[in-house]
Each structure stands twice: as structure tokens, then as C-alpha cells.
Residue frames relative to the residue before (quaternion, step in Angstrom):
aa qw qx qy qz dx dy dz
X 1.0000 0.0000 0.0000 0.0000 0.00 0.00 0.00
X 0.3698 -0.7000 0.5437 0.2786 3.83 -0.74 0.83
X 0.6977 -0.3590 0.4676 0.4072 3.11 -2.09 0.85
X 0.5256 -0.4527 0.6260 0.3561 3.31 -1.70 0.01
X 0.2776 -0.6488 0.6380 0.3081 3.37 -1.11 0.55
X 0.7176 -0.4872 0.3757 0.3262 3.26 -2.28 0.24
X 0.3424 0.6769 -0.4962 0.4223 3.79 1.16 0.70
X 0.8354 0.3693 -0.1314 0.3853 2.38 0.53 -2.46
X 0.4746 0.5648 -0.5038 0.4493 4.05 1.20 0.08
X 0.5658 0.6126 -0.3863 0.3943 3.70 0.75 -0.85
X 0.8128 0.2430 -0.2136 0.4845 3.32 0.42 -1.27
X 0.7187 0.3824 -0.4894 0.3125 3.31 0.45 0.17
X 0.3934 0.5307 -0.5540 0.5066 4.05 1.36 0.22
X 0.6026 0.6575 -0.2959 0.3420 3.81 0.65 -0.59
X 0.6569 0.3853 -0.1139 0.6380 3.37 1.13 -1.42
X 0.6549 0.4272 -0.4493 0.4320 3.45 0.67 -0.02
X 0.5379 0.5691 -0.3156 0.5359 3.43 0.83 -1.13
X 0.6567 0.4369 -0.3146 0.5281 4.14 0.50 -0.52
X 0.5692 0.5162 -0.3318 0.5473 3.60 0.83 -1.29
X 0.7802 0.3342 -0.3003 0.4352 3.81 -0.32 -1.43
X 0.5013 0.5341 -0.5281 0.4295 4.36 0.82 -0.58
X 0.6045 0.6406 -0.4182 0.2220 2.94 0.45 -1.63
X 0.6611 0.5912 -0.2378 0.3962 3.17 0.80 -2.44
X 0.7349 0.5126 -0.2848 0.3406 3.71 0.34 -1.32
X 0.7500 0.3733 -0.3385 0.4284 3.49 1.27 -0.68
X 0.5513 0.5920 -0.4521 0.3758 3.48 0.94 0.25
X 0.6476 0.5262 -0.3180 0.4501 3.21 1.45 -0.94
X 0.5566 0.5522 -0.4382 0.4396 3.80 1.41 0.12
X 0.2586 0.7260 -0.4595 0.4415 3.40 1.06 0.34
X 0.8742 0.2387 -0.1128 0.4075 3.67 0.50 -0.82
X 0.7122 0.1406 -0.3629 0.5842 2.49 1.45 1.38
X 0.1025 -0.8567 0.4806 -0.1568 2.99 1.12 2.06
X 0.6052 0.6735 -0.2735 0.3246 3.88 1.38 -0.59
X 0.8074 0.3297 -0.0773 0.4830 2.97 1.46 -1.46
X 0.7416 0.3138 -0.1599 0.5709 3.63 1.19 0.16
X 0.6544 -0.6448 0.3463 0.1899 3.16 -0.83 1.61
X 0.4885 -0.7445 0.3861 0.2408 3.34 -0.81 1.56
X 0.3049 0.8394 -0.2653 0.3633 3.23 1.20 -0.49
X 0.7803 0.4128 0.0287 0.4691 3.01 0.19 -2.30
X 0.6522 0.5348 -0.3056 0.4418 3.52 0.94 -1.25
X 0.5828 0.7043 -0.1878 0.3593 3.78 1.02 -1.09
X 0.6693 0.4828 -0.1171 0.5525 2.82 0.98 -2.22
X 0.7665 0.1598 -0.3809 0.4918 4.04 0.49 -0.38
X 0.2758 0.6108 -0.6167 0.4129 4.28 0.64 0.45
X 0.8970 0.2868 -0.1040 0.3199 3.52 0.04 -1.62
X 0.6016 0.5913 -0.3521 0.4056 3.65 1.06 -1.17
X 0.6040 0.5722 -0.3935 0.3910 3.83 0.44 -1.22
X 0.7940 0.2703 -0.2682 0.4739 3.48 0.09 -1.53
X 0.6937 0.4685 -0.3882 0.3855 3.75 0.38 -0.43
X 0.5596 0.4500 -0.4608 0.5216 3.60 1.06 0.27
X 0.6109 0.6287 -0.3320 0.3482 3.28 1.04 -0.76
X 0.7119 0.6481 -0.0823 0.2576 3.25 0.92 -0.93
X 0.5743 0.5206 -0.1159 0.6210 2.24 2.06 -1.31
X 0.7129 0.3557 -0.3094 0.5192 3.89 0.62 -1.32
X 0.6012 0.5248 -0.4008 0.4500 4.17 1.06 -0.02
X 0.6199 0.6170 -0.1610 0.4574 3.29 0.75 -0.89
X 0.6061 0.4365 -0.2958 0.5955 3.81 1.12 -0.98
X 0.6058 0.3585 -0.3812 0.5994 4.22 0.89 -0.83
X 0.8273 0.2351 -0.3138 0.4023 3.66 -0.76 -0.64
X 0.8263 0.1295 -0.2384 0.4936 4.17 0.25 -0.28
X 0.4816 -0.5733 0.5602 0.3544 4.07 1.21 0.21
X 0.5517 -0.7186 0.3018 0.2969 3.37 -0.73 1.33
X 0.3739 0.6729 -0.4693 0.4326 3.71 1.47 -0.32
X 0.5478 0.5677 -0.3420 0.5105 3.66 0.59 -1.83
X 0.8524 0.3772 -0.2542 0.2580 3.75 -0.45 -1.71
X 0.8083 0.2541 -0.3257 0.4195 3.24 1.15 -0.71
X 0.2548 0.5997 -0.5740 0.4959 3.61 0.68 1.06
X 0.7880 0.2871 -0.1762 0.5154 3.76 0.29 -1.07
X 0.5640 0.3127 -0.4923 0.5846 3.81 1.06 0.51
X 0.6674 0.5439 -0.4121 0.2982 3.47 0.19 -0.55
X 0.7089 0.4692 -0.1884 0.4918 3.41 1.44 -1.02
X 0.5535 0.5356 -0.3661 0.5223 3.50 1.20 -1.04
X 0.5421 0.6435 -0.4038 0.3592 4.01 0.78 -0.93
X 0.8670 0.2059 -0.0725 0.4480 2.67 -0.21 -2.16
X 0.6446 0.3083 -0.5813 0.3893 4.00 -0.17 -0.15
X 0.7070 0.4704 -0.4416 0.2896 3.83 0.11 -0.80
X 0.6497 0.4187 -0.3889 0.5012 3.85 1.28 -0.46
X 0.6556 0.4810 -0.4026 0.4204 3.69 1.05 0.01
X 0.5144 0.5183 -0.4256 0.5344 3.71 1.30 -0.30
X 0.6189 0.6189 -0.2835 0.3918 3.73 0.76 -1.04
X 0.7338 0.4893 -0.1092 0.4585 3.37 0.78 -1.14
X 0.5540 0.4862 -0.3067 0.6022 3.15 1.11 -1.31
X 0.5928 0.6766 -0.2876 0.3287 3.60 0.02 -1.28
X 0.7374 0.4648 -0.1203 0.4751 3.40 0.42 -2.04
X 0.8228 0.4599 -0.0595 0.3285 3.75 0.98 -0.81
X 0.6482 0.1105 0.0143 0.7533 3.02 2.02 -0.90
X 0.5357 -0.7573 0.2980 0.2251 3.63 0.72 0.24
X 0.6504 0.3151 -0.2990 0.6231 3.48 1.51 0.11
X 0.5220 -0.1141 -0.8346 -0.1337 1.14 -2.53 1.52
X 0.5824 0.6393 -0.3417 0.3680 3.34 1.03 -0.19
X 0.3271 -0.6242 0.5475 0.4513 3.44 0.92 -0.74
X 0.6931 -0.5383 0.3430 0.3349 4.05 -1.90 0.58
X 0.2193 0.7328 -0.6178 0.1821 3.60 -1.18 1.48
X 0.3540 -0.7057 0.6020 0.1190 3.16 -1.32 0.48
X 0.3638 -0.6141 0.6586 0.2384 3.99 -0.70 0.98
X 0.2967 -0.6512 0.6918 0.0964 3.44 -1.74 0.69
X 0.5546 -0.5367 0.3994 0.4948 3.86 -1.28 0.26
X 0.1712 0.8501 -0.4808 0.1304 4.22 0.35 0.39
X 0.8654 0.0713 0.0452 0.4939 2.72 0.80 -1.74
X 0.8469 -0.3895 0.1804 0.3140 3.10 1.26 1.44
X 0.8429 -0.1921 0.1844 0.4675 3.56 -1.19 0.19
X 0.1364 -0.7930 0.5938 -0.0018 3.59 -0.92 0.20
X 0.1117 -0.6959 0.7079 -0.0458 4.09 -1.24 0.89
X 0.8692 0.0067 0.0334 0.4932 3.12 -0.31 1.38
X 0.7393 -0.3308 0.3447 0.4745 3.72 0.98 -0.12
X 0.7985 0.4385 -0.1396 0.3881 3.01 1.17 -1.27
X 0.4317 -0.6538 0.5301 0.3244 3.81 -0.78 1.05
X 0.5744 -0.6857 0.4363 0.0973 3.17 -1.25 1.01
X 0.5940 0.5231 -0.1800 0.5841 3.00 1.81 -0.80
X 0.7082 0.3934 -0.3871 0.4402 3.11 0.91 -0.58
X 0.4346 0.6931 -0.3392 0.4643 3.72 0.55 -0.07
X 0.7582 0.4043 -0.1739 0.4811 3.27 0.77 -1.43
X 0.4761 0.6205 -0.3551 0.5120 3.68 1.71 -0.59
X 0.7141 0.2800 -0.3904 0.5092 3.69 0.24 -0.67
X 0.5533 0.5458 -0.4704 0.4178 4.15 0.41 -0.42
X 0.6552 0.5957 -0.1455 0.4412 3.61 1.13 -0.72
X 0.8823 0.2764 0.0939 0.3691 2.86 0.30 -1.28
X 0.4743 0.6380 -0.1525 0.5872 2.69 2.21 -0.63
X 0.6998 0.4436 -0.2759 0.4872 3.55 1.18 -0.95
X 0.6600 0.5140 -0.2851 0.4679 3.39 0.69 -1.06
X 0.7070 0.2937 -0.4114 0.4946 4.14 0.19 -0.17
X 0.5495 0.4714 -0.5157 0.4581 3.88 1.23 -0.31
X 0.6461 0.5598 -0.3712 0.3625 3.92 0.81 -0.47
X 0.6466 0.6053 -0.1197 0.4486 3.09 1.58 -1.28
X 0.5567 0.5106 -0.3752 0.5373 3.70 1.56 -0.57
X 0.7291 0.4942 -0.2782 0.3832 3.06 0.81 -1.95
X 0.7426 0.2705 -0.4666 0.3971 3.81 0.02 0.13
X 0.1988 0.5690 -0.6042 0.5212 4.00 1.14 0.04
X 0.9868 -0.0510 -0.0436 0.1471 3.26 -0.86 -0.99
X 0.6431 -0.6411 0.1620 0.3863 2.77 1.92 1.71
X 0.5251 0.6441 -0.4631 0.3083 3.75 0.67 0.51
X 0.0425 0.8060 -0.5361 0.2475 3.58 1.75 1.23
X 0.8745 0.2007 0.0215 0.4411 3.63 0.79 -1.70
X 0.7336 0.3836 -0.2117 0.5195 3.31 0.98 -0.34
X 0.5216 -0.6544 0.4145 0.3576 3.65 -1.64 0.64
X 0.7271 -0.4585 0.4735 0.1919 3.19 -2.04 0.47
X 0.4354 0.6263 -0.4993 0.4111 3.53 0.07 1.33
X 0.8832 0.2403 -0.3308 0.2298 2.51 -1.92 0.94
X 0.7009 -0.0431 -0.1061 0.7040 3.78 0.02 -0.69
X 0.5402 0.7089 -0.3985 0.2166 3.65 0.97 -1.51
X 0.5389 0.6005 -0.3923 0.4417 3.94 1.46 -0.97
X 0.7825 0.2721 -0.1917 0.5262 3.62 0.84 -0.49
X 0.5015 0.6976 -0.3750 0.3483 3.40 0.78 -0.41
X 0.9068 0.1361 -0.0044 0.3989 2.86 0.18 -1.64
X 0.5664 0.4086 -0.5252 0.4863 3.53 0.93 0.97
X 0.2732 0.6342 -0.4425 0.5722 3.39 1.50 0.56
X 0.8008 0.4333 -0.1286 0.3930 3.23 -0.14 -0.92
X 0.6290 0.3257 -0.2761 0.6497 3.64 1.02 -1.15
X 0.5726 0.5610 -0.5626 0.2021 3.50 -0.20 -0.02
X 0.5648 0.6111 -0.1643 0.5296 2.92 1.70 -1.87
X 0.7160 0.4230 -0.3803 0.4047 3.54 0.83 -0.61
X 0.7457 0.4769 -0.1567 0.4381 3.49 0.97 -0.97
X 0.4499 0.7048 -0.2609 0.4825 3.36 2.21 0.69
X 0.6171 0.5831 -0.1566 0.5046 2.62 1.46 -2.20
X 0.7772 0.3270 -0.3429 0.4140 3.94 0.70 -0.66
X 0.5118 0.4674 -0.4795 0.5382 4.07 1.12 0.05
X 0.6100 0.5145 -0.4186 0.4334 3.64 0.69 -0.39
X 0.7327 0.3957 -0.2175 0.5091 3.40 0.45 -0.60
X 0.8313 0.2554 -0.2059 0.4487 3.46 0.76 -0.32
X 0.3398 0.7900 -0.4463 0.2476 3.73 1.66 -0.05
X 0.8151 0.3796 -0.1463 0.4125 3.31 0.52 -1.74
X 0.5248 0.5391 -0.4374 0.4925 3.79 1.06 0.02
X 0.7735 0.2919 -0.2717 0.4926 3.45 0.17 -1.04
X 0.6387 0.3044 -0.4731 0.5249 4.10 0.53 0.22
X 0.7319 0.1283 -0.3271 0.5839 3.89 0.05 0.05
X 0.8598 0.1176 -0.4367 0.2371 3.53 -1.28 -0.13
X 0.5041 0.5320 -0.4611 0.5003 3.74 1.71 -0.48
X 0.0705 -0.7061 0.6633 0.2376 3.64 0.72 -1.50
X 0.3347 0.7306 -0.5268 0.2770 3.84 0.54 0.97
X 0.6300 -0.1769 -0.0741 0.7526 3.37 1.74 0.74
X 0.2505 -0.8176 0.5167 0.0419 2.51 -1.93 0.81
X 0.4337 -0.7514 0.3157 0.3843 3.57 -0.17 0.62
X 0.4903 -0.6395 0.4354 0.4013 3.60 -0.38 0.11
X 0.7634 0.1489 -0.0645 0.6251 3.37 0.36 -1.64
X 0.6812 -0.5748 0.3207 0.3205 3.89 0.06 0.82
X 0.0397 0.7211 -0.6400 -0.2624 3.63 -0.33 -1.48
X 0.7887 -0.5019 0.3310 0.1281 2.43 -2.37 0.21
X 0.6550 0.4335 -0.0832 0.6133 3.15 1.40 -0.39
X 0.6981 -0.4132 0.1652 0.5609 3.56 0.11 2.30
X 0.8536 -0.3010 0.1879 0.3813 4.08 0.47 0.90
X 0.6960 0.3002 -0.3308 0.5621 3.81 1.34 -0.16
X 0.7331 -0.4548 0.4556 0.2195 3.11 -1.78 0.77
X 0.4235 -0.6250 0.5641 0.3343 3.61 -0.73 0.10
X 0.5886 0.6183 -0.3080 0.4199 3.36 0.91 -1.13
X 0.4446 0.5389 -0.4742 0.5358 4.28 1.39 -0.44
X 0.8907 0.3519 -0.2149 0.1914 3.12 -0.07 -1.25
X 0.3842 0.6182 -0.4004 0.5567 3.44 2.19 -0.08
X 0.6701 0.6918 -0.1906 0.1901 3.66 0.81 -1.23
X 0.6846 0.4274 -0.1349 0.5748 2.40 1.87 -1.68
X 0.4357 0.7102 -0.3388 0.4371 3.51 1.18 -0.10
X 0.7941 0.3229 -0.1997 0.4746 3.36 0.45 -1.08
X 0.6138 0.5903 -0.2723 0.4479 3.16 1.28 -0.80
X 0.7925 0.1501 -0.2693 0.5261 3.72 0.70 -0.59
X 0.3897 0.6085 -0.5805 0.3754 3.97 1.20 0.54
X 0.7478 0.2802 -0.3898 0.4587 3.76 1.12 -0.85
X 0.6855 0.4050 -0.5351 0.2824 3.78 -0.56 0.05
X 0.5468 0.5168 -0.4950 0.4346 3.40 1.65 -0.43
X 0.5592 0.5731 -0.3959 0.4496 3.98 0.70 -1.13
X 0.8523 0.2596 -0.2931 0.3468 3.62 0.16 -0.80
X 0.5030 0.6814 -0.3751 0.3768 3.64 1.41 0.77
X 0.6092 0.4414 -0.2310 0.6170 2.72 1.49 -1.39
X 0.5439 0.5790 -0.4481 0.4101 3.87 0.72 0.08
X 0.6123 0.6596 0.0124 0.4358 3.20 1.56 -0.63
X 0.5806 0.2096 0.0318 0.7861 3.06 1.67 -0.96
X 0.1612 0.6533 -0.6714 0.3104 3.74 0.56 1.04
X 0.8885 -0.0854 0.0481 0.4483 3.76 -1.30 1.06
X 0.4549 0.5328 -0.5053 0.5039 3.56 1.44 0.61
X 0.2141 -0.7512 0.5813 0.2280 3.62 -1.15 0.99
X 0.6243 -0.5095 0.3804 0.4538 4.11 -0.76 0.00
X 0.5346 -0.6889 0.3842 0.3035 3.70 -0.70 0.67
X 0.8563 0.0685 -0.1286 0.4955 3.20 1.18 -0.33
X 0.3148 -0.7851 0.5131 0.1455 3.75 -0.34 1.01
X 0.3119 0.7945 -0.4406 0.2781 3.95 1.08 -0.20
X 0.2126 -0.8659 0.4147 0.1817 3.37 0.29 1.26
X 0.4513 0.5411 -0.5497 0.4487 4.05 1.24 -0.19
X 0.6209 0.7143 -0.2293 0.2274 3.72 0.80 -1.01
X 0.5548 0.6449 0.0169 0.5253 2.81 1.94 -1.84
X 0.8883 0.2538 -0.0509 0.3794 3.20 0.71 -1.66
X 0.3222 0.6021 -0.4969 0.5355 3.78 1.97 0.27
X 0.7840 0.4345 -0.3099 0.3171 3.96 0.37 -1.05
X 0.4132 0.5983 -0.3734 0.5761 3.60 1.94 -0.42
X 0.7037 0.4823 -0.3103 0.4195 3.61 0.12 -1.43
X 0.7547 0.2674 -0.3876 0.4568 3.78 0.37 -0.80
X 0.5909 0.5645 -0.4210 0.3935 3.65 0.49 0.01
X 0.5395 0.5470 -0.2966 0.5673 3.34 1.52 -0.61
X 0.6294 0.3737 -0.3756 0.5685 3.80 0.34 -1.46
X 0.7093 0.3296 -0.5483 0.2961 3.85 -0.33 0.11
X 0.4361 0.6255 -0.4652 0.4496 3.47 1.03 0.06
X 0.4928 0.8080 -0.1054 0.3053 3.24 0.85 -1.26
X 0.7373 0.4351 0.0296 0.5159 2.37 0.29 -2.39
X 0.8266 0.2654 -0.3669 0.3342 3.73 0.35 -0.80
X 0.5775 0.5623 -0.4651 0.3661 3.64 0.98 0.68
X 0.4152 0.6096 -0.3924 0.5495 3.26 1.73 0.57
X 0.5097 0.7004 -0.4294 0.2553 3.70 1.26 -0.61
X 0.1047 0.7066 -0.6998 0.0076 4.14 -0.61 0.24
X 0.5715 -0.5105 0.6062 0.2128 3.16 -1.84 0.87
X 0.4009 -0.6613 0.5478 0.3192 3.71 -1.10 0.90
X 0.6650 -0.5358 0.3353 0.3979 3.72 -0.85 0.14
X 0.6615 0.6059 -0.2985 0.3259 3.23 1.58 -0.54
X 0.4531 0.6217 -0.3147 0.5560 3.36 1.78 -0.60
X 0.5035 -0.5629 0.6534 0.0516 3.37 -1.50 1.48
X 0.6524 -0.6400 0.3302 0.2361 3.00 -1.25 1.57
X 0.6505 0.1866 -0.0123 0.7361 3.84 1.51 -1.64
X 0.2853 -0.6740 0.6794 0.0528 3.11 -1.11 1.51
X 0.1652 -0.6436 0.7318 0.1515 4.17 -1.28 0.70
X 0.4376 -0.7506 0.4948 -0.0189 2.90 -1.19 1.14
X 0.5255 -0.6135 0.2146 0.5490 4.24 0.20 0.89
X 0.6652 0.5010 -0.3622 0.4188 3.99 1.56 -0.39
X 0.7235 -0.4176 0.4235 0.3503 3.28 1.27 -0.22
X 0.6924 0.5007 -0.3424 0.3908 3.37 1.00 -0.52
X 0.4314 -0.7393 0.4944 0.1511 3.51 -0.80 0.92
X 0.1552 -0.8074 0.5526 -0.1362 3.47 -0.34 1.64
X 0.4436 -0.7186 0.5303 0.0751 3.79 -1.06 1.20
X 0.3177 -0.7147 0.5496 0.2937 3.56 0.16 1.27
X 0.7873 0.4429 -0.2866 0.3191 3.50 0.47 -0.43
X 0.4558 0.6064 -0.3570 0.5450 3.45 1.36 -0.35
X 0.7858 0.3608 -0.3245 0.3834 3.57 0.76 -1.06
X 0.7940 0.1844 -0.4197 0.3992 3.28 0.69 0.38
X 0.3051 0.4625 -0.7248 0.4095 3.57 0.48 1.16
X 0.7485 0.5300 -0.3509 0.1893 3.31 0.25 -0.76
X 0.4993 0.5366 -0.3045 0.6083 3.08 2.07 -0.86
X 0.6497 0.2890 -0.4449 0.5445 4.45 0.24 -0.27
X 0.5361 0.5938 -0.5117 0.3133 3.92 0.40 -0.19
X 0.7258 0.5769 -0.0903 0.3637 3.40 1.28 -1.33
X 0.3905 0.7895 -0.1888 0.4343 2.85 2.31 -0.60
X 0.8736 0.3016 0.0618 0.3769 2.22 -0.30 -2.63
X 0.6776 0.4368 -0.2154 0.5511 4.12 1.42 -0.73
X 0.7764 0.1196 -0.2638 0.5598 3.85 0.70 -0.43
X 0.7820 0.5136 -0.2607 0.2382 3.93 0.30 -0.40
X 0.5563 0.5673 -0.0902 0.6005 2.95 1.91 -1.01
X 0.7800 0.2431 -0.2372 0.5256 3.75 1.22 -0.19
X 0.4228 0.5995 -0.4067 0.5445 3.22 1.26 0.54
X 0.5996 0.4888 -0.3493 0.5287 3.69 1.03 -1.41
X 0.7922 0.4047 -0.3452 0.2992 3.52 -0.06 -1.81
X 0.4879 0.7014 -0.2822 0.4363 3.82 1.13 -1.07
X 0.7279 0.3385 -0.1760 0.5697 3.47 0.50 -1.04
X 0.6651 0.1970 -0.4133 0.5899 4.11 0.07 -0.70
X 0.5572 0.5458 -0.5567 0.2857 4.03 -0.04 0.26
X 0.4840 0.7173 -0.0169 0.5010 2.86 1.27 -1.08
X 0.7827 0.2960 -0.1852 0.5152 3.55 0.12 -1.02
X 0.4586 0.7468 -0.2356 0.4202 3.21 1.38 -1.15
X 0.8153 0.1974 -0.1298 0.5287 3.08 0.27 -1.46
X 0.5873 0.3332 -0.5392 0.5033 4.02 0.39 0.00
X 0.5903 0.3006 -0.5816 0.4721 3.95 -0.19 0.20
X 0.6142 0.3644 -0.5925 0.3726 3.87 -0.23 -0.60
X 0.7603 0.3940 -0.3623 0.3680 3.73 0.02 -1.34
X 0.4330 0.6730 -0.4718 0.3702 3.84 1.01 -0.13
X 0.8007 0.4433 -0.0149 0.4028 2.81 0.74 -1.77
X 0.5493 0.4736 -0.3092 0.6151 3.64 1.48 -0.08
X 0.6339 0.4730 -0.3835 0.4769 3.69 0.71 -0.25
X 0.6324 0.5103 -0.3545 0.4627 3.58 1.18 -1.07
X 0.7596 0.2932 -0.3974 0.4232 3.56 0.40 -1.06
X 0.3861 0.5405 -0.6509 0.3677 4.22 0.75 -0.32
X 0.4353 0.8599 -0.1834 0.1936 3.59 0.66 -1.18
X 0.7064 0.1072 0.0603 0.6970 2.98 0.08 -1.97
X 0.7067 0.4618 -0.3790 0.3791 4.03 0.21 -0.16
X 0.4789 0.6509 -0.4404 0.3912 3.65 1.22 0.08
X 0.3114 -0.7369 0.5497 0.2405 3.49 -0.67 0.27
X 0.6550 -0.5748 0.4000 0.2839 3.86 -1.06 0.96
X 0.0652 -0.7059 0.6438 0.2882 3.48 0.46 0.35
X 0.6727 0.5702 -0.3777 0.2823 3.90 0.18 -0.71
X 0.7056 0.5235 -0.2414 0.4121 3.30 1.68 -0.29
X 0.3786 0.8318 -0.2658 0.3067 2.72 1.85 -0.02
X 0.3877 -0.6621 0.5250 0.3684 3.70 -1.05 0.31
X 0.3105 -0.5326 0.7297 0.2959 3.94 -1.45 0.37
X 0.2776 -0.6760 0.6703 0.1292 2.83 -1.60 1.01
């Protein structure tokens, strides 16, 4: 396998520099009181959604990325919308001024969250099941947007019930069952990112990724991890009430909701992360044992007949 060239060093001092922002805005969490919620948002979402985009040009060539922004866009703002108006797939809610501007109802930021976040658990399936170096075929067309959904669940699970009660960046109408959200969100978001993932990987039929460079692979694992991370860093501001009541009435421990939000972490996100860089790990070693068998084989064709 060749050295990285001095591009590929560029973009990866880059993706770090995105990776380490990232890190800083989570750590502003703990000091949700003194610094506009706004601001705190605006670095949650930008980092990874640049990432994606300047990752996404190396591993699918920017053609590749903007297929998977274009799709990740337009079905997740059409589930949204649809959603906000008639109540499926998500079930009935109502965005607040949190995250900012809005198109149609719909936070801009939020949008950019699924372009983000969306990319990183499709990266995070694809090395689970080792499609770092090889093409997309066969079961893998279903497999592995199977899989990234579940991945790109495991983080709304963990972060649903914080940002609709103590962030209050929407709000659910008829509560739910789970610390105030409906189950029916989390079916929603399912279907909703199972189809733009399904019609990528439809896309990347018998196409392998452009670049198989496990450091490459394993910066996009790591920022999907640091959001795991990131949500045991999560504290209630002082203004939030100890028991939170929910629009049904039900009567919700600020504190329960965020064990429940580092439970989701540390039991569905945190073994997804380690699974995948274990993984990558080991397809670059065996990469890299095949190359040197390789260059250390003798030519049998160069050989003398005796």
C-alpha cells in the first residue's frame, strides 16, 4: 500500500482539526448557563457535517458525497415535514427557536445533523462489516444500510430525550414512553434513514471506496465515538427543574434522563465504535501481510528450468 501523499496529509490535519472542534464543543456543555444555546448547537452540528463532506470526497470522490448529501437532505427534510404536519414517521411535535433559523418549519441545523451524523454511522457500519476495501454487493446492498440505520439510531436514542426536555429544542405533543418521546420517533427515524441509506448503497453497487487507508477509516469511527463521549459530558443548566412533566403528564427525573442518555452511550455507541476500529484494524494488518507475502514472493516465471 503507498505512503499517503502530501494531499492526503492535508486532509487528514484537517479532519483532525474538525475531530478536536468537535471535542471543544461538547466540552461547552458544562457551561450550558453562560453561553448562548444557539452557539453551543451551531458547533454540535457544523464540525461533523463538514467532516463528512471533506471525508466523503476521499473515500466516495465528491460525486459519491454529493449523492449521499443530496439524499440524506431531501428524504430526512421530507420525513421531517411530513411528520411536523400529519404526524408520521415521527409521531406529533413542534420545533422551538433553539436551533435557530428554520425552512418550512424545519431547523436548518437540524437537517445538517442527519448529513453529519448520518455519514459517520454509514462509515461506522461499513467497516463492522469490512467494506473499507472491497465493493458493495450482494447481501451487503441490504446489510449494511441495515446496520447504519441501527447505528444512526443508537445516537438519537441517546440523545432524543435530552434535547426535547432539558434542551426543549422540540417538543413532543403527546409525550412518550421513553423519558417523554414516543417510540413511534424512533421507528420514524429508522425508516427514514434505512431509505436514503438503501438508495446509496444502491449507488455504490460493485463500486469499492477510493480509499482503504485505515488512519482515514478510523478518524471517522473516532468522531462518532467522541459523540458518545460527548454525551457523558451532558449536565442540566441550573435552570431546569429537578422532575420534568411531560405535555401527557408524566413525571420525568432530570436525572434519569441523562443516565439514561450515558447508558445509550456507553452499551449501544461505545460498542459499535470499538467493533468497527477493531475491525478496520484488522483488515489493514491482513492488507498489509498480503502486500509484503507479495513483494517477498519470488517470480516463479523468472525462474531457471533445470
Amino acid at each position: 500500500m503507498p505512503p499517503p501523499s502530501a494531499k492526503d496529509r492535508r486532509i487528514h490535519s484537517v479532519l483532525i482539526l474538525l475531530l478536536l472542534l468537535y471535542l471543544v464543543a461538547r466540552s461547552l456543555q458544562l457551561f450550558a448557563d453562560k453561553l448562548p444555546s444557539l452557539l453551543i448547537v451551531v458547533f454540535h452540528v457544523l464540525p461533523p457535517a463538514v467532516f463528512a463532506i471533506i471525508h466523503g470526497s476521499r473515500i466516495y470522490r465528491p460525486r459519491g458525497i454529493f449523492i449521499f448529501t443530496t439524499l440524506c437532505l431531501g428524504i430526512a427534510a421530507l420525513s421531517e415535514s411530513v411528520s411536523l404536519r400529519t404526524g408520521f414517521p415521527f409521531g406529533h411535535y413542534e420545533f422551538t427557536e433553539l436551533m435557530g433559523p428554520k425552512l418550512f418549519g424545519l431547523p436548518i441545523l437540524l437537517a445538517l445533523a442527519y448529513v453529519g451524523m448520518g455519514y459517520l454511522s454509514w462509515i461506522v457500519a461499513s467497516a463492522i462489516l469490512k467494506y473499507q476495501d472491497r465493493p458493495l454487493s450482494g447481501k451487503g446492498l441490504v446489510l449494511l444500510p441495515l446496520l447504519a440505520s441501527f447505528t444512526m439510531v443508537a445516537w438519537d436514542f441517546s440523545m432524543d430525550p435530552v434535547w426535547a426536555n432539558i434542551d426543549q429544542a422540540w417538543i413532543w405533543r403527546d409525550g412518550g414512553p421513553y423519558y417523554g418521546v414516543p417510540v413511534s420517533n424512533f421507528l420514524g427515524w429508522y425508516l427514514t434513514v434505512y431509505i436514503f441509506y438503501q438508495l446509496f448503497a444502491l449507488y455504490l453497487r460493485n463500486r469499492a471506496p477510493n480509499s482503504s487507508q485505515a488512519p482515514h477509516w478510523r478518524l471517522a469511527i473516532l468522531f462518532y465515538a467522541a459523540s458518545a463521549i460527548g454525551n457523558l459530558l451532558i449536565v442540566a443548566p441550573a435552570s431546569v427543574p429537578k422532575i420534568i412533566i411531560d405535555p401527557s403528564g408524566r413525571h420525568w427525573m432530570t436525572s434519569g434522563i441523562l443516565l439514561a442518555s450515558r447508558l445509550a452511550s456507553i452499551f449501544l455507541m461505545t460498542p459499535l465504535s470499538l467493533i468497527a476500529l477493531a475491525k478496520t484494524s484488522a483488515s489493514y494488518s491482513l492488507n498489509n501481510s498480503r502486500v509484503f507475502r507479495k513483494r517477498n514472493t519470488p517470480d516463479e516465471s523468472l525462474s531457471i528450468p533445470k
